[in-house]
N, C-alpha and C positions, 0 to 999 in steps of 0.2 A: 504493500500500500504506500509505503514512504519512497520506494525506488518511485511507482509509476506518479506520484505526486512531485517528485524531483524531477524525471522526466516533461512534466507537464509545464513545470513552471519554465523548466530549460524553453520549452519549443514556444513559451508565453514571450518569455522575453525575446529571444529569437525571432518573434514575428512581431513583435514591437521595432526591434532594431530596424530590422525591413522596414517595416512600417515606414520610419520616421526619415528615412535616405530616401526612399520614394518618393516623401513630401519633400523635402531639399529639392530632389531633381526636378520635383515639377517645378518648382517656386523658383530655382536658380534663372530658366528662363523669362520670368516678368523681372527680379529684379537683375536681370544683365540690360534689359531696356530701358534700366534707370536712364534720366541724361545725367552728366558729369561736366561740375563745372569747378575751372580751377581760376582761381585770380590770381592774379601773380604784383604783387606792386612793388615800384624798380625806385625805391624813396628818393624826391624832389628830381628825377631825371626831366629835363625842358624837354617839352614837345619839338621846340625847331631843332634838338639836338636830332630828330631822325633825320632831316634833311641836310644833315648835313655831312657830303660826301666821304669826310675821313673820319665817321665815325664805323668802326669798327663791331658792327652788331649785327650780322649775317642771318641768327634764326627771327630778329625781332624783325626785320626788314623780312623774312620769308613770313614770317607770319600776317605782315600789313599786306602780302601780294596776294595772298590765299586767300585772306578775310578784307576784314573793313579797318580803315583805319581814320581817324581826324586828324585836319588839321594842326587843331588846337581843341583841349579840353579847357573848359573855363572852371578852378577850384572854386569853393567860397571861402569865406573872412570868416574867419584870418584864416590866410594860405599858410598854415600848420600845420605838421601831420597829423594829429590824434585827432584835430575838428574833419578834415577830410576824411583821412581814413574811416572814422563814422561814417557822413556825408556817403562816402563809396559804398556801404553796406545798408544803409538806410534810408537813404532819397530823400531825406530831411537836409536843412542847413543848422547853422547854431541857434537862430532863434526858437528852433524846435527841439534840437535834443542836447543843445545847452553845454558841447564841450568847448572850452574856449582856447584851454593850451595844451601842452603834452602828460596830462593827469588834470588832478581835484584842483584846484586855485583854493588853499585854506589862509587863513586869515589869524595868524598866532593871537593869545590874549596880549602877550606881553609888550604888542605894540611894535614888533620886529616886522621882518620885510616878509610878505607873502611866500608862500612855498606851495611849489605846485608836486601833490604828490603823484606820483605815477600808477602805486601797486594800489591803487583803491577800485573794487567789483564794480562791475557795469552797471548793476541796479541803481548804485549809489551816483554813478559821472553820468551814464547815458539815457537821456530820455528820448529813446524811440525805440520801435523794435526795428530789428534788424534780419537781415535774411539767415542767418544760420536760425535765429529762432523760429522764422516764418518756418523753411524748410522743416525743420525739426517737427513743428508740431505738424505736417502735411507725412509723416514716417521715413522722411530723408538720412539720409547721416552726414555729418559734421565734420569737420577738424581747419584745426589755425594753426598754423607758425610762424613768430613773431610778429602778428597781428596785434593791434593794438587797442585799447579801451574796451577790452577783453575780458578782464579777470572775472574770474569766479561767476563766468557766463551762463546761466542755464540755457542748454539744445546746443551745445559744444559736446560732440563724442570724442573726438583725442586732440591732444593738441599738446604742443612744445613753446613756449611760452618765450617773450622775449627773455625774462628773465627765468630758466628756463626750473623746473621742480627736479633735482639729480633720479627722485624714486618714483617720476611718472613714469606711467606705459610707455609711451614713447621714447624716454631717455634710458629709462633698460633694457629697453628694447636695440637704441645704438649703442649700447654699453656691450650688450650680446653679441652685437654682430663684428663689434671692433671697432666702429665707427671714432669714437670715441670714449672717455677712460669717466667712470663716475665724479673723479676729483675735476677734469676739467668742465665737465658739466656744472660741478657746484661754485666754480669757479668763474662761472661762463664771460659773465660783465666787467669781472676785474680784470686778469690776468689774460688778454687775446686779444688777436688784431681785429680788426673792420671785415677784411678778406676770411680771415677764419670765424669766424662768426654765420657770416653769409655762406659760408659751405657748409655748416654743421645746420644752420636753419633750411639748405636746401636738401641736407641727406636727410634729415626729419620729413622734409614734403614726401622723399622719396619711398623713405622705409612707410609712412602712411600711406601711401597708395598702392605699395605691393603688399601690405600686410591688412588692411582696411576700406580700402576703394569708398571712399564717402561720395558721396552725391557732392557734394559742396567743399570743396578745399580754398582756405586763403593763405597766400605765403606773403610774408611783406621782407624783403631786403634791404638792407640801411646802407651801407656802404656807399654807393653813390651820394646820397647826402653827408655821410660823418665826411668824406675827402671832398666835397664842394664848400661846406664850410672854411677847412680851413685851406684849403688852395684854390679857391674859387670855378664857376663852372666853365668848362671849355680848357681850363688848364691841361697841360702833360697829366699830371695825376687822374684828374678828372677820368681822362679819358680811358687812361687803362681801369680807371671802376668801373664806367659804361661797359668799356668789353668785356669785363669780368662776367658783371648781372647781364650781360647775355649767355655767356656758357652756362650760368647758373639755369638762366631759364632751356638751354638748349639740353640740357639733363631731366628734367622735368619732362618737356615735350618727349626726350627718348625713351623714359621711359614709362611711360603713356602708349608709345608706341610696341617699346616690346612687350607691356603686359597684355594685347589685342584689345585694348578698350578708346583707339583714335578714335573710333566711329561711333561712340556716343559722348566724347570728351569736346568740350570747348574751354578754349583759353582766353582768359582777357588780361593781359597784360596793360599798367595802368602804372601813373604815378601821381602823387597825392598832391604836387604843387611844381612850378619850375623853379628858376634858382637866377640871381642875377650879381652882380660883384659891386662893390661897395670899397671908398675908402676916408672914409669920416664918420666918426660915432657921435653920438648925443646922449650924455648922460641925466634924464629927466630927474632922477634923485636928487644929482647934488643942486640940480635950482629948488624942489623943496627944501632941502638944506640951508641954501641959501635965504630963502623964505622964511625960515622957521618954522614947515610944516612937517618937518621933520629933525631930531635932537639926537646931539649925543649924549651919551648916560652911561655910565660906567663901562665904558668900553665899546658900547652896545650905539646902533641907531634905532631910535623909536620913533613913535608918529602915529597917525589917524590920515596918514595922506599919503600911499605909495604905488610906486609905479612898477607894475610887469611888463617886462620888456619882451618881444617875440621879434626878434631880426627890425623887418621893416615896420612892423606897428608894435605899438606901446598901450595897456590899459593900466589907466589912471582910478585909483579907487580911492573911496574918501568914504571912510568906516563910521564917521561921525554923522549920521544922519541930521541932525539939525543943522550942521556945518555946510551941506549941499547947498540950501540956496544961494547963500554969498560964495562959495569956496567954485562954484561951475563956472559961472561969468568971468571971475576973474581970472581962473588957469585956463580957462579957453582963450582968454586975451591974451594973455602971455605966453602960454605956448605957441601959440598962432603966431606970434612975433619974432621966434627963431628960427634962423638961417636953418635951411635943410627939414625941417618937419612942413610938409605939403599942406596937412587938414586937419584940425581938432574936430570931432565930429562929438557931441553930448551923446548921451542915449537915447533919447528921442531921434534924434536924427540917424544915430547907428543901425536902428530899427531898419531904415530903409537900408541897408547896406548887409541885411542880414545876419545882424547880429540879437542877441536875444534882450527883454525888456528887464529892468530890474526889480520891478516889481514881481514877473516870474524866480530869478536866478541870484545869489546872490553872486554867483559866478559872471554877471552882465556889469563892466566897469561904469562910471559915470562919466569919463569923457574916453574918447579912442583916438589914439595919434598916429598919423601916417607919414611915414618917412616920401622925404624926394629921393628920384634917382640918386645914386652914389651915397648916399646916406644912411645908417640902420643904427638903431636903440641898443643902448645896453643899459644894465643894473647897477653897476658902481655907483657907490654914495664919495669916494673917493676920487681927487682929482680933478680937471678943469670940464666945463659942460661940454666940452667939446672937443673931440682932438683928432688930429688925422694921421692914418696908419700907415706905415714905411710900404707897406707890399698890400694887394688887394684882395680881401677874402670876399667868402660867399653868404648868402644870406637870402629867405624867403619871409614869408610875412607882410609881401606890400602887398597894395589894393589889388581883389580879383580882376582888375580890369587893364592892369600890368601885362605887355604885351611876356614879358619874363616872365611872368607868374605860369602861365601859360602848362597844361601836364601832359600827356602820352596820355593815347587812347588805342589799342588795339586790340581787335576781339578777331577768333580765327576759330576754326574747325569745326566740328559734326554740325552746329545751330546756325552757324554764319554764312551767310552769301559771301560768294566771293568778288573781289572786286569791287568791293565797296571803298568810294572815296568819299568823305566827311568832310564838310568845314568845321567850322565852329562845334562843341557843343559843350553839354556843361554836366560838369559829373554827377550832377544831379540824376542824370539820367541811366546811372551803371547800374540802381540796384534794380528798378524797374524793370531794366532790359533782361536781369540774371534772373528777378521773377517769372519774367514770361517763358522762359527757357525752361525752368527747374519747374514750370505749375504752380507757384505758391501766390499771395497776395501780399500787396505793401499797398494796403488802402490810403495808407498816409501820402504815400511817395508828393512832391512837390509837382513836376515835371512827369512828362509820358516817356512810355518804353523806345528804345529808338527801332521798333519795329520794322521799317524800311534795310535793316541789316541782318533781322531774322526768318531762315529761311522756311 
């Protein structure tokens, strides 16, 4: 009785196991007809850099010949990566989901200079939803690396973080395969170059899409921007970053290709802002300083008046809310009156410019300052308001209507027509377009799908 009940359970399970590999096989072919989309963004790379002959970027040029490419993409204000890079995922600008620099804009009690945190969750920096969660909740799968206003995302399936977790999935997973060592993983942001960094975020793309195949992949690469800052764009340097974050992306496209999933894969290759060169700064501090709106104190600067700086624009915040009505008029006057700052705009008027209100945020400044050509903002409380620099660096941040500001727009494979030429358009329009591809909705989105490229 015990043999033929052992026997029976044998043959139960045994046709369970069947069972359930039968249903995999059925099911493998609806989900191989996922579409697959990967974004790839090439940080602060200039759109007229495609056009221009000696640059050195053979799959990103194959890919604008296959697909569609623009002109010029137009970022929003401020042309920063963390506000775009949202922006790119969301079809919102910052008056909508309220990111204004590269993290949270917090406000010490002590009266010190703002601190913009980075590692703060997306619930808390980003108000919109975004297409990994659209997807997500439509039964997609997910994954980021070095994407950014990110954190502790819900409808994120894996992901390699800029700053990256040594005992995620993903990082023991490179740690397994030799890719790299768990101490340089925990080490990621201190001790490594620009170039290494952008290889290890692109062997993360990699090992996720042989090991996970998600519906929705974001990679963001920095290197083009860390080396435009400080050797400005179009430099020698410059350019060997451009050709780098093309092989990077030509690894990616390969293998896409050897895993046999080209034919339901699309790429859009993008970048969150352009980049222009600069050789004068303007220190907005030290004229509060000057002012008395801001004190030194035991070593310490304090105040109820300070300015964050972002390359070409500066947000001016004034903590003392009774202090706005007289404190607006008059540093709009004054700033308005030095050499190299283009436009004081108040909130009210930033509104038009697509900046958020401050009655929503308190992350929306009271006045916004836009640098002129050759000119960009910094934070020193230290030193003369002005000074100019021996050699010329890089810097983003001016107005979206900066022919420099200007980003990369190229979309390619399984969704895209081919041959598509683009003028203008404005990134508003990425996440709408990846909606239409992927199935999902972004009811919010600002702007429509660019449709005319999906085939």
């Amino acid at each position: 009785m015990i043999r033929i009940s052992i026997r029976l359970l044998k043959s139960v399970l045994a046709f369970n196991a069947l069972l359930s590999c039968l249903t995999a096989v059925a099911a493998s072919p609806a989900e191989n007809q996922k579409p697959i989309v990967i974004v790839i963004s090439l940080d602060g790379l200039p759109a007229r850099a495609l056009q221009d002959p000696r640059l050195p970027m053979p799959t990103l040029r194959s890919l604008a010949s296959s697909g569609a490419a623009a002109e010029a993409m137009q970022p929003i204000n401020p042309t920063v990566t963390w506000p775009n890079h949202t922006t790119l995922i969301s079809g919102v600008d910052a008056s909508h989901h309220y990111v204004m620099a590269n993290g949270l804009i917090t406000f010490p009690q002590d009266g010190s200079a703002p601190d913009v945190k980075p590692w703060v969750d997306k619930a808390e920096l980003v108000h919109a939803r975004t297409l990994y969660e659209a997807a997500n909740e439509q039964g997609l799968t997910t994954a980021q690396v070095d994407w950014v206003a990110i954190y502790g995302a819900k409808g994120v399936d894996w992901e390699f973080r800029e700053k990256p977790d040594p005992d995620g999935e993903i990082a023991r997973e490179l740690v397994a395969n030799g890719t790299a060592t768990r101490e340089q993983i925990a080490a990621f942001t201190n001790d490594s170059s620009p170039a290494w960094r952008d290889q290890i975020w692109t062997d993360a793309a990699i090992d996720i899409l042989r090991n996970h195949r998600p519906n929705l992949l974001l990679l963001h690469l920095l290197e083009t921007d860390t080396i435009q800052h400080g050797s400005a764009p179009f430099s020698n340097p410059a350019y060997a970053a451009y050709a780098y974050a093309d092989y990077c992306v030509k690894r990616v496209v390969d293998t896409a290709r050897e895993l046999g999933i080209l034919d339901r894969t699309t790429f859009f290759v993008v970048s969150d802002h352009g980049f222009t060169s600069y050789t004068h700064v303007i220190q907005p501090n030290v004229a509060l300083l000057q002012q008395g709106l801001l004190k030194k104190q035991d070593g310490r600067v304090v105040g109820n008046v300070w300015v964050n700086s972002e390359g070409g624009a500066a947000e001016l915040y004034i903590r003392d809310e009774k202090a706005r009505a007289k404190l607006i008029p008059q540093l709009k006057a004054y700033f308005s009156g030095i050499p190299g700052i283009a436009h004081v705009y108040t909130n009210a008027e930033a509104q038009a410019i697509g900046l958020p209100a401050e009655a929503n945020t308190d992350q929306a400044p009271q006045l916004y300052l836009t640098a002129a050509p050759d000119y960009a903002f910094g934070d020193d409380t230290n030193g003369p308001l002005a000074r100019v620099l021996h050699e010329p660096r890089g810097a983003h941040g001016y107005m979206n209507t900066m022919p420099d500001m200007q980003a990369l727009f190229v979309a390619s494979g399984a969704a895209i027509r081919r041959g598509i030429h683009l003028g203008a358009i404005s990134n508003l329009q990425v996440a709408p377009t990846i909606a239409a591809i992927l199935g999902v909705q972004l009811p919010a989105a600002e702007q429509p799908a660019l449709k005319e490229i999906i085939r």
